[in-house]
Biotite code that builds the C-alpha atoms (Angstrom):
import biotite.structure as struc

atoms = struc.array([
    struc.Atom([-13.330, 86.460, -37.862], chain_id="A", res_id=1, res_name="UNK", atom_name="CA", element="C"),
    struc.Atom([-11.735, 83.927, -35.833], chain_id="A", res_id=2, res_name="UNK", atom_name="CA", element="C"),
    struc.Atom([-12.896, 80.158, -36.412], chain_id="A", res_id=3, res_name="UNK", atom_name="CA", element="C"),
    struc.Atom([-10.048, 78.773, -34.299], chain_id="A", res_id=4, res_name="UNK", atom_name="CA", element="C"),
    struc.Atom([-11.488, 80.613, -30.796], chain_id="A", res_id=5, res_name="UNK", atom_name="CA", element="C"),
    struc.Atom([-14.808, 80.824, -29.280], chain_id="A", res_id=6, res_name="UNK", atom_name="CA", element="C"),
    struc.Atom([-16.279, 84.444, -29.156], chain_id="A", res_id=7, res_name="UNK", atom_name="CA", element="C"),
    struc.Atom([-16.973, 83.924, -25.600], chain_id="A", res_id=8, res_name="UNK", atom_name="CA", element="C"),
    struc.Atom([-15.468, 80.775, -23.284], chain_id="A", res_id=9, res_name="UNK", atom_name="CA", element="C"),
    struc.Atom([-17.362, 80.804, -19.552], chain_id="A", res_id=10, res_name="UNK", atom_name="CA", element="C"),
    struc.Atom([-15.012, 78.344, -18.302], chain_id="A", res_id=11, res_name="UNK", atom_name="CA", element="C"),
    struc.Atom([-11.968, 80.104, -19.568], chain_id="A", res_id=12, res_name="UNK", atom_name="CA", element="C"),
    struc.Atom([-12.934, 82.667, -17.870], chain_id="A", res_id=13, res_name="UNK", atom_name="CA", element="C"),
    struc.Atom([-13.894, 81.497, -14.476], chain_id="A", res_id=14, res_name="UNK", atom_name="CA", element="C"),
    struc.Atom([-10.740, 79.737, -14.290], chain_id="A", res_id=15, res_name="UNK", atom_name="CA", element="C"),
    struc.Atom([-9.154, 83.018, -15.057], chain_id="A", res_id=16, res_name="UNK", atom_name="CA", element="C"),
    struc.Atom([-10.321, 84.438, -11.972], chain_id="A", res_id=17, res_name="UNK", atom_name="CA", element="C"),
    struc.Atom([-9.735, 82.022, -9.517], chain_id="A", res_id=18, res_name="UNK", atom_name="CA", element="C"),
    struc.Atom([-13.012, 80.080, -9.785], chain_id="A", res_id=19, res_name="UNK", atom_name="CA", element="C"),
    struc.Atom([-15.632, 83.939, -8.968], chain_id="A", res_id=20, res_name="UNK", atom_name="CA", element="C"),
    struc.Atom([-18.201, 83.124, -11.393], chain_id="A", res_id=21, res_name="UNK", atom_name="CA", element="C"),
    struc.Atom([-19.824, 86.744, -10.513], chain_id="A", res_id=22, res_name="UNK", atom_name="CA", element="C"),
    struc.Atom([-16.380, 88.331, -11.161], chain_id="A", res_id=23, res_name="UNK", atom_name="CA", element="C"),
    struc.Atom([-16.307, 86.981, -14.224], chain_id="A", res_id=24, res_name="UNK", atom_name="CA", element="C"),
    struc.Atom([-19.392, 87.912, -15.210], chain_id="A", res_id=25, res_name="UNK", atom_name="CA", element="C"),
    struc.Atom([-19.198, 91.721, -13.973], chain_id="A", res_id=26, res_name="UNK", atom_name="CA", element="C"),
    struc.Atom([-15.580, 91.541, -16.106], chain_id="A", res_id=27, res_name="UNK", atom_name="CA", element="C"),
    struc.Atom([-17.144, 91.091, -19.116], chain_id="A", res_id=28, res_name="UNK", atom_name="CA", element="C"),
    struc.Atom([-19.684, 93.480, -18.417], chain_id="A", res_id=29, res_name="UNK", atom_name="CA", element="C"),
    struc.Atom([-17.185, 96.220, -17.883], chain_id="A", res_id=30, res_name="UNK", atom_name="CA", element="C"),
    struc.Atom([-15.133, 95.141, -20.781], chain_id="A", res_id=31, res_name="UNK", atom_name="CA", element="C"),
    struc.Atom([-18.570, 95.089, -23.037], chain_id="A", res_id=32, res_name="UNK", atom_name="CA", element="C"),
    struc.Atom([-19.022, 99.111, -21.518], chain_id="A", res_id=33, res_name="UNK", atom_name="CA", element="C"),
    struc.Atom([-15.370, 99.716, -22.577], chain_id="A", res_id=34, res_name="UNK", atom_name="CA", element="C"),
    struc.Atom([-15.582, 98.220, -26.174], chain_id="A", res_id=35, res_name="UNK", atom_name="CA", element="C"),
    struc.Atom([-16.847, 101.838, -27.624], chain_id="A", res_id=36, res_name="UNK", atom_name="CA", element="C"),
    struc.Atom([-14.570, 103.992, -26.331], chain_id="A", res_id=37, res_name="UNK", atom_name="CA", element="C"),
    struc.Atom([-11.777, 101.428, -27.821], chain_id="A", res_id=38, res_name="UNK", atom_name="CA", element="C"),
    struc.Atom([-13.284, 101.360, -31.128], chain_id="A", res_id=39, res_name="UNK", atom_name="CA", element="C"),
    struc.Atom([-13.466, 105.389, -30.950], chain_id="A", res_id=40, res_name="UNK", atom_name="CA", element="C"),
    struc.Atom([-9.527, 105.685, -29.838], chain_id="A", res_id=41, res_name="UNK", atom_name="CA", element="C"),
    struc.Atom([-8.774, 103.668, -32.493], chain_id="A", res_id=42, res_name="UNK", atom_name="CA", element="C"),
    struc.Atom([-10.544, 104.840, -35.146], chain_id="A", res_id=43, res_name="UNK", atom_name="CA", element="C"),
    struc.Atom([-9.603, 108.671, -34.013], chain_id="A", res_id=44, res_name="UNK", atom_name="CA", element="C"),
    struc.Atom([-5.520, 107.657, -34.375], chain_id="A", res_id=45, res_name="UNK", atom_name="CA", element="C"),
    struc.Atom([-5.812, 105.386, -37.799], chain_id="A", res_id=46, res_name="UNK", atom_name="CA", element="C"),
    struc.Atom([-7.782, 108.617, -39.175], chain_id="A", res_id=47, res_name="UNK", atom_name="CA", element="C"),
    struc.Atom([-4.255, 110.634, -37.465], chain_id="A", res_id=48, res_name="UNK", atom_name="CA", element="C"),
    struc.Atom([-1.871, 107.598, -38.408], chain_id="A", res_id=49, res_name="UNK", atom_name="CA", element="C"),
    struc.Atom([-0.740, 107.759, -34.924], chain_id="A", res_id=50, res_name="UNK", atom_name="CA", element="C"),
    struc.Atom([0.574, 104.828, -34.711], chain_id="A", res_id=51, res_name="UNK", atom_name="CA", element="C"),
    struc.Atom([2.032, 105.103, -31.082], chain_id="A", res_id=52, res_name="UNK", atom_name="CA", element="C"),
    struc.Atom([-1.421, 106.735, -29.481], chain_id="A", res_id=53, res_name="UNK", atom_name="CA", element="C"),
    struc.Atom([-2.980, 103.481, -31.364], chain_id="A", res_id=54, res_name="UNK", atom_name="CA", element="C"),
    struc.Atom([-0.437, 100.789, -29.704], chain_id="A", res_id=55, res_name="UNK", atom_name="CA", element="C"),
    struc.Atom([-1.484, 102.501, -26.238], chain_id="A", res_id=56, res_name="UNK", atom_name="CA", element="C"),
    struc.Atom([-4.910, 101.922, -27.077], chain_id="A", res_id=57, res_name="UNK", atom_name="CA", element="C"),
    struc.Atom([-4.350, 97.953, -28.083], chain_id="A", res_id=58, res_name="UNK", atom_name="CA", element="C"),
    struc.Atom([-2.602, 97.597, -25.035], chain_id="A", res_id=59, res_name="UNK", atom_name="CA", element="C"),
    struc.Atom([-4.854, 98.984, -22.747], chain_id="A", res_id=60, res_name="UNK", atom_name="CA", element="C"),
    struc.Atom([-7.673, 96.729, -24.680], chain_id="A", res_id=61, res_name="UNK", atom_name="CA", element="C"),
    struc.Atom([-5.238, 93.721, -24.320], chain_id="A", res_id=62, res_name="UNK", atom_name="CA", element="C"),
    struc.Atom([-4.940, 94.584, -20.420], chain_id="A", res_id=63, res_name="UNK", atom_name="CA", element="C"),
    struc.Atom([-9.161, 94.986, -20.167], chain_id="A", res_id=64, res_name="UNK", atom_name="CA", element="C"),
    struc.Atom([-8.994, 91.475, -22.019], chain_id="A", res_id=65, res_name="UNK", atom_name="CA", element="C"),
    struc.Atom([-6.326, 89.681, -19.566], chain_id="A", res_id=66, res_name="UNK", atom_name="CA", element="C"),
    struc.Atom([-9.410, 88.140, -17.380], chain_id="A", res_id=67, res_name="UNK", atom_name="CA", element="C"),
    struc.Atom([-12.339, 87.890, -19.376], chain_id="A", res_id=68, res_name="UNK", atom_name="CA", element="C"),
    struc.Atom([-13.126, 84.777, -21.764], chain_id="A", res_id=69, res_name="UNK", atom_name="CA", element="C"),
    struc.Atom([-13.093, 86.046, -24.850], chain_id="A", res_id=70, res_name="UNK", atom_name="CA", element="C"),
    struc.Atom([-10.548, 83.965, -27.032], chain_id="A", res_id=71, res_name="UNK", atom_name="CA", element="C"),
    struc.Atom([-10.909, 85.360, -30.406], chain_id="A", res_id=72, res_name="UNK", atom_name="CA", element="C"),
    struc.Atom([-10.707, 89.179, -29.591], chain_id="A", res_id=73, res_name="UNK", atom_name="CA", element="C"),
    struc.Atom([-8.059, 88.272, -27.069], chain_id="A", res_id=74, res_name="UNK", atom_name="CA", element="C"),
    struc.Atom([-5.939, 86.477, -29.967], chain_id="A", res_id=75, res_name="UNK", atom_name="CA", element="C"),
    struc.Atom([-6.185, 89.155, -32.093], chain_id="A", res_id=76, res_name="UNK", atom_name="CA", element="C"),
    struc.Atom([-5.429, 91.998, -30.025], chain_id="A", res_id=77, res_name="UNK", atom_name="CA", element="C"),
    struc.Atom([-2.705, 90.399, -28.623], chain_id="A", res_id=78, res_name="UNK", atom_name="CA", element="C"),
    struc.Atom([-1.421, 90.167, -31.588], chain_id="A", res_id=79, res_name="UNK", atom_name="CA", element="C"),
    struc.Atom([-1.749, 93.427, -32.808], chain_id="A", res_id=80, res_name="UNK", atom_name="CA", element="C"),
    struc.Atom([-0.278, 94.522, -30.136], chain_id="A", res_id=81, res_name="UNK", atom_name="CA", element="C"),
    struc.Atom([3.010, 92.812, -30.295], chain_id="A", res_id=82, res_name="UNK", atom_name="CA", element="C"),
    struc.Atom([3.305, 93.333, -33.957], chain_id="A", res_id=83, res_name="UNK", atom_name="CA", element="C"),
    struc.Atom([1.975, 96.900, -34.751], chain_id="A", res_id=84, res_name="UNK", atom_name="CA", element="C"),
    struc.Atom([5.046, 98.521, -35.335], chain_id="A", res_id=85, res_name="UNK", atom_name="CA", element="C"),
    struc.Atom([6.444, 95.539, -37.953], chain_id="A", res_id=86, res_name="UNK", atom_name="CA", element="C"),
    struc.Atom([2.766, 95.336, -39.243], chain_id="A", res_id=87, res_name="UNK", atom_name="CA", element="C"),
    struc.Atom([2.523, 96.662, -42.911], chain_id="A", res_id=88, res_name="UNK", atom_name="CA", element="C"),
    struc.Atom([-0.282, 99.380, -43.168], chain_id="A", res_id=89, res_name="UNK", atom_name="CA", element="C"),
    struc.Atom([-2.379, 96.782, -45.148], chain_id="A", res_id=90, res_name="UNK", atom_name="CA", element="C"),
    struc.Atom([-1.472, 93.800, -42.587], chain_id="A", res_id=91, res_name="UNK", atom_name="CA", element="C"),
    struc.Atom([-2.256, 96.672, -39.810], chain_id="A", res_id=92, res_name="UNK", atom_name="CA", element="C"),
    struc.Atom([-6.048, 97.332, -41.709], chain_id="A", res_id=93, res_name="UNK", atom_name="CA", element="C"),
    struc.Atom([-7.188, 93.842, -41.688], chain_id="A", res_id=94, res_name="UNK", atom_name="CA", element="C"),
    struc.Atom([-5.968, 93.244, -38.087], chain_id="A", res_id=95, res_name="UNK", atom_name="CA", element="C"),
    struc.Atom([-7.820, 96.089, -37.130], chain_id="A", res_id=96, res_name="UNK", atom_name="CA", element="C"),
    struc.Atom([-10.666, 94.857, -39.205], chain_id="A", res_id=97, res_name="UNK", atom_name="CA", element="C"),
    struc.Atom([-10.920, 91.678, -37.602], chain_id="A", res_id=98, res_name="UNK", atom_name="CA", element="C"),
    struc.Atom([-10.658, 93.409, -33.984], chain_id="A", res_id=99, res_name="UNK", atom_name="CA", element="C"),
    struc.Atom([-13.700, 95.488, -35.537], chain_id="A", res_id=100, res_name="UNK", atom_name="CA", element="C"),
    struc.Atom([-15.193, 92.064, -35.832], chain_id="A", res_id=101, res_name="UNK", atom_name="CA", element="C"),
    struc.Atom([-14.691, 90.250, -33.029], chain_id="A", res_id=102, res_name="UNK", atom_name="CA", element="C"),
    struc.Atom([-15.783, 93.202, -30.855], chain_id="A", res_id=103, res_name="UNK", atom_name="CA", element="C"),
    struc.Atom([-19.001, 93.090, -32.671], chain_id="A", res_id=104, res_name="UNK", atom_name="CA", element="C"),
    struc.Atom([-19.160, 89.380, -31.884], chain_id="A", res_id=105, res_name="UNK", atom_name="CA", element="C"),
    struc.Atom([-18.724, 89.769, -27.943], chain_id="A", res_id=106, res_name="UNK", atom_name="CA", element="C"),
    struc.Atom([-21.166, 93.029, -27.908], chain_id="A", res_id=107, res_name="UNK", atom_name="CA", element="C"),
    struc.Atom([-24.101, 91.064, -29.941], chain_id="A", res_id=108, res_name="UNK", atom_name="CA", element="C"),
    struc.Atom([-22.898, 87.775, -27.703], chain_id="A", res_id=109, res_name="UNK", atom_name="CA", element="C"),
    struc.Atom([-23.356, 89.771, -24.505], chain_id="A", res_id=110, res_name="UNK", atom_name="CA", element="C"),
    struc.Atom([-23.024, 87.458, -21.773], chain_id="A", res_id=111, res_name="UNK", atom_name="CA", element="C"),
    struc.Atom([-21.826, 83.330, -21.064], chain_id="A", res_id=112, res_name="UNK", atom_name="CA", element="C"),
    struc.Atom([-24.218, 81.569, -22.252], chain_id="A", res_id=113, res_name="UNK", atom_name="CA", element="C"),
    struc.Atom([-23.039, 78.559, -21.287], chain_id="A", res_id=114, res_name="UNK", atom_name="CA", element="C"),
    struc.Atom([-23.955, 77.380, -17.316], chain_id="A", res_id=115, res_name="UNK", atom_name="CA", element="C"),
    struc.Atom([-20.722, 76.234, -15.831], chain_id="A", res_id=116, res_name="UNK", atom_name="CA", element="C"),
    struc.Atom([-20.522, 75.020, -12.328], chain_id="A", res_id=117, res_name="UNK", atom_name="CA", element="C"),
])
Protein backbone atom coordinates (compact mmCIF):
# COMPACT_ATOMS: atom_id res chain seq x y z
CA UNK A 1 0.00 0.00 0.00
CA UNK A 2 1.05 3.31 -1.00
CA UNK A 3 1.58 5.99 1.90
CA UNK A 4 3.24 8.48 -0.46
CA UNK A 5 -0.27 8.94 -2.74
CA UNK A 6 -3.77 9.49 -1.85
CA UNK A 7 -6.15 6.54 -2.83
CA UNK A 8 -8.34 8.99 -4.44
CA UNK A 9 -7.32 12.97 -5.26
CA UNK A 10 -10.74 15.01 -6.54
CA UNK A 11 -8.72 17.85 -7.53
CA UNK A 12 -6.18 15.83 -9.39
CA UNK A 13 -8.61 14.68 -11.15
CA UNK A 14 -10.74 17.56 -12.18
CA UNK A 15 -7.75 19.25 -13.31
CA UNK A 16 -7.11 16.21 -15.36
CA UNK A 17 -10.05 16.78 -17.34
CA UNK A 18 -10.07 20.20 -18.07
CA UNK A 19 -11.96 21.47 -15.01
CA UNK A 20 -15.68 18.67 -15.87
CA UNK A 21 -16.27 17.81 -12.40
CA UNK A 22 -19.15 15.29 -13.77
CA UNK A 23 -16.55 13.79 -16.18
CA UNK A 24 -14.52 13.12 -13.60
CA UNK A 25 -16.79 11.64 -11.60
CA UNK A 26 -18.45 9.27 -14.37
CA UNK A 27 -14.40 8.36 -15.06
CA UNK A 28 -14.00 6.90 -11.99
CA UNK A 29 -17.14 5.24 -12.10
CA UNK A 30 -16.26 3.44 -15.27
CA UNK A 31 -12.80 2.74 -14.10
CA UNK A 32 -14.41 1.31 -10.60
CA UNK A 33 -16.80 -1.10 -13.27
CA UNK A 34 -13.51 -2.03 -15.06
CA UNK A 35 -11.40 -2.91 -11.90
CA UNK A 36 -12.81 -6.76 -12.00
CA UNK A 37 -12.31 -7.65 -15.23
CA UNK A 38 -8.51 -6.29 -14.67
CA UNK A 39 -8.02 -8.22 -11.63
CA UNK A 40 -9.52 -11.41 -13.62
CA UNK A 41 -7.01 -10.81 -16.81
CA UNK A 42 -4.43 -10.67 -14.57
CA UNK A 43 -4.87 -13.25 -12.40
CA UNK A 44 -5.89 -15.67 -15.56
CA UNK A 45 -2.11 -14.85 -17.25
CA UNK A 46 0.10 -15.00 -13.77
CA UNK A 47 -1.79 -18.52 -13.31
CA UNK A 48 -0.45 -19.00 -17.48
CA UNK A 49 2.89 -16.96 -16.80
CA UNK A 50 1.98 -15.02 -19.78
CA UNK A 51 3.85 -12.45 -19.26
CA UNK A 52 3.10 -10.50 -22.58
CA UNK A 53 -1.00 -11.07 -22.35
CA UNK A 54 -0.28 -9.59 -18.63
CA UNK A 55 1.76 -6.31 -19.88
CA UNK A 56 -1.37 -5.75 -22.31
CA UNK A 57 -3.52 -5.93 -19.46
CA UNK A 58 -1.32 -3.26 -17.21
CA UNK A 59 -1.34 -1.12 -20.01
CA UNK A 60 -4.74 -1.03 -20.82
CA UNK A 61 -5.33 -0.45 -16.81
CA UNK A 62 -2.61 2.33 -17.01
CA UNK A 63 -4.62 3.90 -20.10
CA UNK A 64 -8.26 3.51 -17.96
CA UNK A 65 -6.10 5.30 -15.15
CA UNK A 66 -4.63 8.31 -17.42
CA UNK A 67 -7.74 10.68 -16.24
CA UNK A 68 -9.00 9.59 -13.10
CA UNK A 69 -7.46 10.70 -9.59
CA UNK A 70 -6.26 7.88 -8.25
CA UNK A 71 -2.46 8.44 -7.35
CA UNK A 72 -1.48 5.33 -5.66
CA UNK A 73 -2.92 2.70 -8.17
CA UNK A 74 -1.79 5.03 -10.91
CA UNK A 75 1.94 4.92 -9.43
CA UNK A 76 1.98 1.49 -9.24
CA UNK A 77 0.66 0.41 -12.41
CA UNK A 78 2.64 2.66 -14.13
CA UNK A 79 5.24 1.19 -12.88
CA UNK A 80 4.58 -2.18 -13.51
CA UNK A 81 4.07 -1.46 -16.62
CA UNK A 82 7.32 0.00 -17.63
CA UNK A 83 9.25 -2.53 -15.72
CA UNK A 84 7.47 -5.95 -16.18
CA UNK A 85 9.73 -7.46 -18.42
CA UNK A 86 13.11 -6.48 -16.11
CA UNK A 87 10.87 -7.24 -13.01
CA UNK A 88 12.11 -10.46 -11.17
CA UNK A 89 9.14 -12.96 -10.67
CA UNK A 90 9.27 -12.09 -6.89
CA UNK A 91 9.63 -8.14 -7.60
CA UNK A 92 6.70 -8.90 -10.32
CA UNK A 93 4.41 -10.72 -7.19
CA UNK A 94 4.57 -7.93 -4.81
CA UNK A 95 3.91 -5.29 -7.54
CA UNK A 96 1.05 -7.14 -8.45
CA UNK A 97 0.20 -7.48 -4.84
CA UNK A 98 0.18 -3.98 -4.15
CA UNK A 99 -1.98 -3.28 -7.47
CA UNK A 100 -4.29 -6.02 -5.69
CA UNK A 101 -4.28 -3.47 -2.94
CA UNK A 102 -4.72 -0.35 -4.14
CA UNK A 103 -7.62 -1.55 -6.33
CA UNK A 104 -9.26 -2.66 -3.21
CA UNK A 105 -8.62 0.80 -1.80
CA UNK A 106 -10.39 2.79 -4.77
CA UNK A 107 -13.39 0.04 -4.94
CA UNK A 108 -14.11 0.32 -0.94
CA UNK A 109 -13.24 4.35 -1.47
CA UNK A 110 -15.85 4.56 -4.22
CA UNK A 111 -16.25 8.04 -5.03
CA UNK A 112 -14.35 11.86 -4.17
CA UNK A 113 -15.12 12.49 -1.13
CA UNK A 114 -13.73 15.56 -0.97
CA UNK A 115 -16.10 18.77 -2.39
CA UNK A 116 -13.90 20.72 -4.69
CA UNK A 117 -15.13 23.75 -6.45
Amino acid sequence: MSDTFPVLDQKKAIQLVSGNRKLAEDLLLMLINELPKYTQGIQKELQNNNKEELRKIIHKMHGGLRYVGAPALMDIVSRTDLELFELSDEQLKQNITQIYQEIDRVTKEGKYSSTVS
